[in-house]
C-alpha positions in Angstrom: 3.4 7.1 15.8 2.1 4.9 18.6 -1.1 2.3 17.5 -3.1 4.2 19.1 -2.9 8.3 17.8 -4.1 9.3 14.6 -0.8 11.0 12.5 -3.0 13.8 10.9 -4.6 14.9 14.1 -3.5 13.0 17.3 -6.9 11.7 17.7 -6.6 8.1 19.5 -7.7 5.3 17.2 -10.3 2.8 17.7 -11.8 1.6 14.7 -9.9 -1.3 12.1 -11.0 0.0 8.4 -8.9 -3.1 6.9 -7.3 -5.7 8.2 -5.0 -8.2 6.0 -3.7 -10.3 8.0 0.5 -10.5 8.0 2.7 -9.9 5.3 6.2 -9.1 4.0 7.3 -5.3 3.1 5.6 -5.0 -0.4 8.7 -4.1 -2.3 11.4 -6.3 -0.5 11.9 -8.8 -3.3 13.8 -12.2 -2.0 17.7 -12.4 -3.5 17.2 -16.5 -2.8 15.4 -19.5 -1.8 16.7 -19.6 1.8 16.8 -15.6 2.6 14.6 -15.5 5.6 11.7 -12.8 5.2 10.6 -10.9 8.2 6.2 -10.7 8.3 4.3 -7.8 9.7 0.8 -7.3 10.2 -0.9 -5.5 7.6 -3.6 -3.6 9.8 -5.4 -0.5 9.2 -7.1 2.1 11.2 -9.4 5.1 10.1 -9.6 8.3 12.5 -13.1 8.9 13.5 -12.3 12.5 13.9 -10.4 13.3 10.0 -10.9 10.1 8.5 -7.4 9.6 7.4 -6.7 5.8 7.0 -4.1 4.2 8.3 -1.3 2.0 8.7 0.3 1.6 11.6 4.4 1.7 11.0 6.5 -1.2 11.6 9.4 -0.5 9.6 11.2 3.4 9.6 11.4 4.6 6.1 15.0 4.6 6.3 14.9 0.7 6.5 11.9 0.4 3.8 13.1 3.6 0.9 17.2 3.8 0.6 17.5 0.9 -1.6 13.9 1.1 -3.5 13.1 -1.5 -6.5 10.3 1.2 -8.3 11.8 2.7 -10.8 9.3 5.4 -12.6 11.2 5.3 -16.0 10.0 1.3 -16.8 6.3 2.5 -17.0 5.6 4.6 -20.3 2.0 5.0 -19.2 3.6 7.2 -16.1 6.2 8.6 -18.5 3.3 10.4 -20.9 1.3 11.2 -17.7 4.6 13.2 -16.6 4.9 14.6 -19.9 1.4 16.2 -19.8 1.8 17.4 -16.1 4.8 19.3 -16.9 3.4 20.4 -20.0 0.2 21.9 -18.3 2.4 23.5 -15.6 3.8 25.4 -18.6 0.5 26.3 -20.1 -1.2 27.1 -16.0 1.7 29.3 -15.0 4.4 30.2 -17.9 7.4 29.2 -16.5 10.8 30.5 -17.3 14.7 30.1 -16.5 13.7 32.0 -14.0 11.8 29.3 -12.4 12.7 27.4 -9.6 10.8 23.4 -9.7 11.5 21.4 -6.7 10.2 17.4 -7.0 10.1 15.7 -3.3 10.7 12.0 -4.2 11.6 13.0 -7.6 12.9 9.1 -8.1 14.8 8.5 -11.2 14.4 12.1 -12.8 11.6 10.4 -14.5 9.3 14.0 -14.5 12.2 16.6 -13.8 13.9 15.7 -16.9 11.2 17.1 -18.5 11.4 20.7 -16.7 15.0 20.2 -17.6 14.2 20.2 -21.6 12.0 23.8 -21.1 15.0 25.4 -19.5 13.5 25.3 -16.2 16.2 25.1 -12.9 15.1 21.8 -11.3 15.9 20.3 -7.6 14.7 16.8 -6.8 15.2 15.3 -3.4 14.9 11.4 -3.3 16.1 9.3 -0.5 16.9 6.1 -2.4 20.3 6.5 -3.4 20.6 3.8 -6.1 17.8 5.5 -7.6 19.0 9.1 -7.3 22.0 8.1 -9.5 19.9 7.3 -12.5 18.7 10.6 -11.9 22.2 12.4 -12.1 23.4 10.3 -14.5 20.4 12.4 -16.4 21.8 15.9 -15.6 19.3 16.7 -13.1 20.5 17.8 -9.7 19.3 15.6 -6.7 19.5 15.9 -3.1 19.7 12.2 -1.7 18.0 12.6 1.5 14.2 12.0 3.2 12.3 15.6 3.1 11.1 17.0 6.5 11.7 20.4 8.0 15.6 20.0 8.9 16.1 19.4 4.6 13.6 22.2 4.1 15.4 24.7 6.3 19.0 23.7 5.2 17.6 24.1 1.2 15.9 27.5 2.3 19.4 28.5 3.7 21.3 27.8 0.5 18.9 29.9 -1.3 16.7 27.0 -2.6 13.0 27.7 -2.7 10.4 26.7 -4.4 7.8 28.3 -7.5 6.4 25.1 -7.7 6.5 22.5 -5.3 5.5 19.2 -6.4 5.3 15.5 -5.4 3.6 12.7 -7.3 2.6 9.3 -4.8 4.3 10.4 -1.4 2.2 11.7 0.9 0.8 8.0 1.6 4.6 7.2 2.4 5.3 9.8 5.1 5.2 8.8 8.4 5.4 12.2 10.1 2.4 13.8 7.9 2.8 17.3 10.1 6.8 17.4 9.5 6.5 16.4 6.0 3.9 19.3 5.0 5.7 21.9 7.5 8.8 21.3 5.5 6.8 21.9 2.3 5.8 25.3 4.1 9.5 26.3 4.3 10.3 25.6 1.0 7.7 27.2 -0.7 8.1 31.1 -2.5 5.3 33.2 -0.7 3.1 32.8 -3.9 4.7 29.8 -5.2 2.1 26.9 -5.7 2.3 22.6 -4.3 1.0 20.0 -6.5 0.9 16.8 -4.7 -0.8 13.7 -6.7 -2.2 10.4 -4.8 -4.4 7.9 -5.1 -8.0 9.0 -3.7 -9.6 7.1 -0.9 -13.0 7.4 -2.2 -11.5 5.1 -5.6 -10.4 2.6 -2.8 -13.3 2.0 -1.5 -15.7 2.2 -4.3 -13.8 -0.4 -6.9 -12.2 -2.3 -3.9 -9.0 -1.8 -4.1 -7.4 -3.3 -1.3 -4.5 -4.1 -3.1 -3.3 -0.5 -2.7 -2.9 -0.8 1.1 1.1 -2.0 1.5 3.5 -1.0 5.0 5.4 1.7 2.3 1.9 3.1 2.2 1.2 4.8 5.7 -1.8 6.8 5.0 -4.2 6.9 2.0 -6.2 10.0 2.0 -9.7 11.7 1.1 -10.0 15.4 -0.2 -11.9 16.5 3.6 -8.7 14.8 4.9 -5.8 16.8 2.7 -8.0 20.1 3.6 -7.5 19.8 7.1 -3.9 18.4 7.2 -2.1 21.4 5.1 -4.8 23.6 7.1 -2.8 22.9 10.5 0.5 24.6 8.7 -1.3 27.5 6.9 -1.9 26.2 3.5 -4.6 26.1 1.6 -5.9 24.0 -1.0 -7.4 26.0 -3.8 -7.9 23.4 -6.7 -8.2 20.0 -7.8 -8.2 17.5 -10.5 -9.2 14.1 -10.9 -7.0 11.9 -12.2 -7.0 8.2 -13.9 -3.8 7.2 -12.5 -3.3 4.2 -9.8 -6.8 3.3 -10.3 -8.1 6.8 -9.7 -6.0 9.8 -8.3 -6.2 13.3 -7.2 -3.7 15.9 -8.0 -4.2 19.1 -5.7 -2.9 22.6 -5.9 -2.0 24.3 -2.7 -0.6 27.9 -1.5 0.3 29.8 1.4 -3.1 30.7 3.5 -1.5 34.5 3.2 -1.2 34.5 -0.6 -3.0 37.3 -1.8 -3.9 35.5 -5.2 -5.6 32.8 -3.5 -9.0 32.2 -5.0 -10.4 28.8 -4.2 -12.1 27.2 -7.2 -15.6 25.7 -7.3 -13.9 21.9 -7.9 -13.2 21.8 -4.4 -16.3 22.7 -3.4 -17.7 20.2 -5.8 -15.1 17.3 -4.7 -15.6 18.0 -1.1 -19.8 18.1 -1.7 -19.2 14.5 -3.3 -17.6 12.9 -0.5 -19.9 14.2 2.1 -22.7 12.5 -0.4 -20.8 9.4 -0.6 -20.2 8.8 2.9 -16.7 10.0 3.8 -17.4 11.4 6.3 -19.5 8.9 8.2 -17.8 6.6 9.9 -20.6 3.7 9.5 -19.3 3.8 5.4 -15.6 2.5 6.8 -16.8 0.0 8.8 -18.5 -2.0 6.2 -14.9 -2.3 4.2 -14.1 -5.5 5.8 -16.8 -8.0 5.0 -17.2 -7.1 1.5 -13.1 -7.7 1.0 -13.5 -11.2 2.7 -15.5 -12.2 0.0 -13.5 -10.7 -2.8 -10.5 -12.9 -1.5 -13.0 -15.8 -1.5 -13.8 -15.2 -5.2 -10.2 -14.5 -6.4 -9.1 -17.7 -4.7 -11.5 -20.0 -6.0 -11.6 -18.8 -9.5 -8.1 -19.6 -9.9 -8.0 -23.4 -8.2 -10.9 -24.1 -10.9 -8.3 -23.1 -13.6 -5.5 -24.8 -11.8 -7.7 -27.9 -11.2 -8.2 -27.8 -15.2 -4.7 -27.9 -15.7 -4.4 -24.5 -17.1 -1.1 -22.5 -16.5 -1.5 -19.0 -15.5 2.1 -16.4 -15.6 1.5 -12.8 -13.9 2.6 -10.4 -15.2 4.3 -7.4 -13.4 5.9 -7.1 -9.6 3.6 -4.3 -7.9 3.6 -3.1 -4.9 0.1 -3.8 -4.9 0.2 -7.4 -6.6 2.4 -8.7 -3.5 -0.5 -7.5 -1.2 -2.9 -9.1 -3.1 -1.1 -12.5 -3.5 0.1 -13.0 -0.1 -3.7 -12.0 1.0 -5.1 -13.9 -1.2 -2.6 -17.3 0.2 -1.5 -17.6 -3.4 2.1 -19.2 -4.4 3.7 -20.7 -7.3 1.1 -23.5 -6.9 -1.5 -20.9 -8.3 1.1 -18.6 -10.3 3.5 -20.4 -11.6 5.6 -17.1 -12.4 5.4 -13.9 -13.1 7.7 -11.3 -15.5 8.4 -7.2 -15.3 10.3 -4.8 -17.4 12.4 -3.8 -14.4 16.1 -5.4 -14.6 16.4 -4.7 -10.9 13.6 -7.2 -10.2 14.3 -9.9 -12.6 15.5 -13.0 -11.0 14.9 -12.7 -7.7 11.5 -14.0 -6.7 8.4 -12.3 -4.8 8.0 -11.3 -1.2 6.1 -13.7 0.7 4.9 -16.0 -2.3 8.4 -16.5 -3.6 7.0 -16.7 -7.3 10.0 -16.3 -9.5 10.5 -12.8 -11.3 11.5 -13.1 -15.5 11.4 -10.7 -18.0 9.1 -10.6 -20.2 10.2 -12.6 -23.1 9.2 -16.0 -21.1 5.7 -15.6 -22.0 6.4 -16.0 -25.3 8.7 -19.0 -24.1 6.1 -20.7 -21.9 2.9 -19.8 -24.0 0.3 -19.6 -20.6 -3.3 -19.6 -20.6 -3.7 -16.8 -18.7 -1.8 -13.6 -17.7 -2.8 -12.3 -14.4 -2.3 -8.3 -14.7 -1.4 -7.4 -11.0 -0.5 -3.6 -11.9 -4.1 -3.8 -12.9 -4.1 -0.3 -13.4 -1.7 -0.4 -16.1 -4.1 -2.6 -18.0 -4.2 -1.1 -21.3 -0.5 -0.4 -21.4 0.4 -4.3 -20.7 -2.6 -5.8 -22.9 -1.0 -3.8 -25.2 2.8 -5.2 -24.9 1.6 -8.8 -24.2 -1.1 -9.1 -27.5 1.3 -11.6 -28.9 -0.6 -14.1 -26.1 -3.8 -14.1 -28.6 -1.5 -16.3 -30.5 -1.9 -19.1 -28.7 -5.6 -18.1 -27.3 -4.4 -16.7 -24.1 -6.2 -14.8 -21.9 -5.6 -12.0 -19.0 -7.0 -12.0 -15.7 -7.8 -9.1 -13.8 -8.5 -9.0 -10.0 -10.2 -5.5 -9.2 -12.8 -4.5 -8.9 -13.7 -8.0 -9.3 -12.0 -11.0 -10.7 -12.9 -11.5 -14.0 -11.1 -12.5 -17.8 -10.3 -10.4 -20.7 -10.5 -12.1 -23.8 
C-alpha cells in the first residue's frame, strides 16, 4: 500500500483518524539491554469514501508474524470463548466427519483442537512457525504459511475446501485486504459459510481504545466497511453477533453472493442502522478522535506520577499488544512501572518494546507485594482480578486505563 490509497477501496487518503507518535512493533519484546529497537510512526488514516481505518505498513508481515510471542492457549478467557464458538457451530449447522473446518491463523490449535474432539477434519494455516508446532504437536494438521490467493488455489487443488471457513483477529493484520478475502473465495464450498471475529470500530471509538491500534494491526473495521469489502469478491454478509471479546467484537457470517440459501438476517440491518445513527459514516465523527485521546494520555500520565511521587510501587501485569501502545504513548518506563509479569514463558525475561520494563512471571507479585497492578490486557480484567486476588492481602489495588484511568479496589 502506498500512504496515500485506501487498501479496501483505492480511494486516496487525506484525513489522520489517530496519530501516536513513534513506536516499536507491538510484539517485538527486547532479548537485552543493549539490543537496538528500530521506531516507526504509529499513524492512522480513515477513508472518507468506506471508512476503513488505517495504518499505514512499515514492516511486511513476513518480518512482523513468522516468529510471533501470542500464544492463544495462555488465555483461558479465550480458551472458553473457543469452546462456545465451536460448540455453537455444532448446534447452527450439525457438523459431521464429513465436515471440512479450515482456521486461517489458527495459532497454536487453540480453537481447532476443539473441532478435533467432535470428529470434525480440521486444516489450520498459520504463518508463525514456532507457533504452528504447538499446534502439531496437538494432532491437528497445519499449513505453515501466510493465506492469500496463491495458498487458496494450491489447497483448492489438493482437494481442500472449506464448509466452514473461519478466522478469529486477522483481518486487522492483512495488508492486502482484496487478496486476503479473494483467497477466502477460493476456499470456500459453494454453500459453505466464513466466520471472521474482530474487534469493532464503533467499541474503539466509543470507550477509547486507542490502545488497540499497533503496526500488526493494519486496518480496524466497522460493519458498513466489512459489507463492502467481501461485496467487491462476491460474498455476502448475512448475519452478525456482537461479541464481548477485546473490548467489544463482532463475529460475522458470510457466503457466496450465489448461494441459494442466502437469507440476510434482520441483525445486520439493525447493526448497520446503528452505525449510520452513531456517526460511522460521517466523517466529522473521526475527526474528533484526536483531541479527546490527547487528554486521556494527559490523565493516565499524571495519575500515575502522583502515586509515584507518594512512593507507591506499581507492577503491570500482562505484555499486550495493546499495553506496549499504551506505554510507549503514554512516555511511561520503569520509572513509572517498575515491572510487569505474564503467563507466557516465551515472554518472561526479556523486557518490553520501547519502555524496556522487565517481563516476570507471575509469582513476583507475590514476591514484591506492590500497591498497584496496572491491568494492560484490560480486557481480560475479570480473568486477571481473578488470578491476582491474593494482592488484597496486602491492600493492593489494580489500575485500569480504558475507557478512563481509574482504580479497582
Amino acid at each position: 500500500m502506498s500512504t496515500e490509497d485506501c487498501r479496501c477501496c483505492g480511494a486516496t487518503l487525506n484525513i489522520v483518524f489517530l496519530d501516536l507518535g513513534i513506536s516499536p512493533l507491538a510484539n517485538s519484546y527486547v532479548k537485552s539491554e543493549n539490543q537496538m529497537e528500530n521506531m516507526y510512526p504509529l499513524r492512522t488514516y480513515v477513508c472518507e469514501d468506506c471508512f476503513l481505518v488505517q495504518v499505514q505498513d512499515y514492516e511486511s508481515p513476513e518480518h512482523i508474524f513468522s516468529d510471533y510471542a501470542y500464544f492463544s492457549s495462555y488465555s483461558d478467557t479465550w480458551l472458553s470463548h473457543s469452546k462456545n464458538y465451536v460448540q455453537h457451530m455444532m448446534d447452527k449447522f450439525h457438523y459431521t466427519s464429513e465436515t471440512q473446518v479450515i482456521e486461517i491463523a489458527s495459532n497454536d490449535g487453540y480453537l481447532l483442537q476443539y473441532f478435533k474432539e467432535k470428529g470434525v477434519a480440521v486444516l489450520g494455516i498459520e504463518p508463525a512457525e514456532n507457533v504452528a508446532k504447538f499446534a502439531v504437536s496437538k494432532g491437528i494438521e497445519t499449513s505453515v504459511n501466510f493465506f492469500g490467493t496463491p495458498v487458496a488455489k494450491e489447497l483448492k487443488k489438493e482437494g481442500k475446501v472449506a464448509d466452514l471457513l473461519l478466522g478469529n483477529n486477522v483481518l486487522a493484520h492483512v495488508p492486502d485486504l482484496n487478496d486476503f478475502v479473494a483467497g477466502m473465495s477460493i476456499l470456500l464450498k459453494p454453500q459453505g459459510t466464513i466466520t471472521m471475529e474482530f474487534p469493532h470500530l464503533l467499541q474503539l471509538i466509543e470507550h477509547n481504545q486507542f490502545d488497540t491500534i499497533y503496526h500488526e494491526h493494519y486496518s480496524y473495521f466497522s460493519l458498513t466497511t466489512v459489507i463492502r469489502l467481501f461485496k467487491q469478491h462476491h460474498l455476502t454478509v448475512y448475519d452478525v453477533e456482537q461479541l464481548s471479546t477485546h473490548g467489544g467484537s463482532i463475529r460475522i457470517y458470510a457466503t457466496h453472493s450465489g448461494n441459494p440459501d442466502l437469507l440476510i438476517q434482520s441483525s445486520v440491518h439493525e447493526l448497520l442502522a446503528n452505525e449510520v445513527k452513531l456517526g460511522m459514516t460521517n466523517i466529522e465523527m473521526y475527526r474528533g478522535f484526536q483531541a479527546r485521546i490527547v487528554q486521556l494520555k494527559r490523565r493516565i500520565t499524571k495519575f500515575l506520577i502522583e502515586l509515584k511521587d507518594e512512593g507507591k510501587v506499581i507492577a503491570g501485569y500482562g505484555a499486550p499488544a495493546k499495553g506496549n501502545t499504551l506505554i510507549n504513548y503514554c512516555g511511561i518506563d520503569c520509572d513509572i512501572i517498575d515491572f510487569t509479569v505474564d503467563r507466557s514463558k516465551y515472554k518472561q525475561g526479556t523486557l518490553l518494546p520501547g519502555s524496556r520494563i522487565p517481563v516476570y512471571s507471575p509469582e513476583k507479585l507475590k514476591l514484591a507485594q506492590p500497591d498497584y497492578v496496572f491491568i494492560l490486557p484490560w480486557n481480560l480484567k475479570d480473568e486477571i482480578m481473578e488470578q491476582t486476588s491474593f494482592i488484597r492481602e496486602w491492600g493492593g489495588k489494580w489500575i485500569l486505563p480504558i475507557p478512563d484511568i481509574h482504580i479497582v479496589e
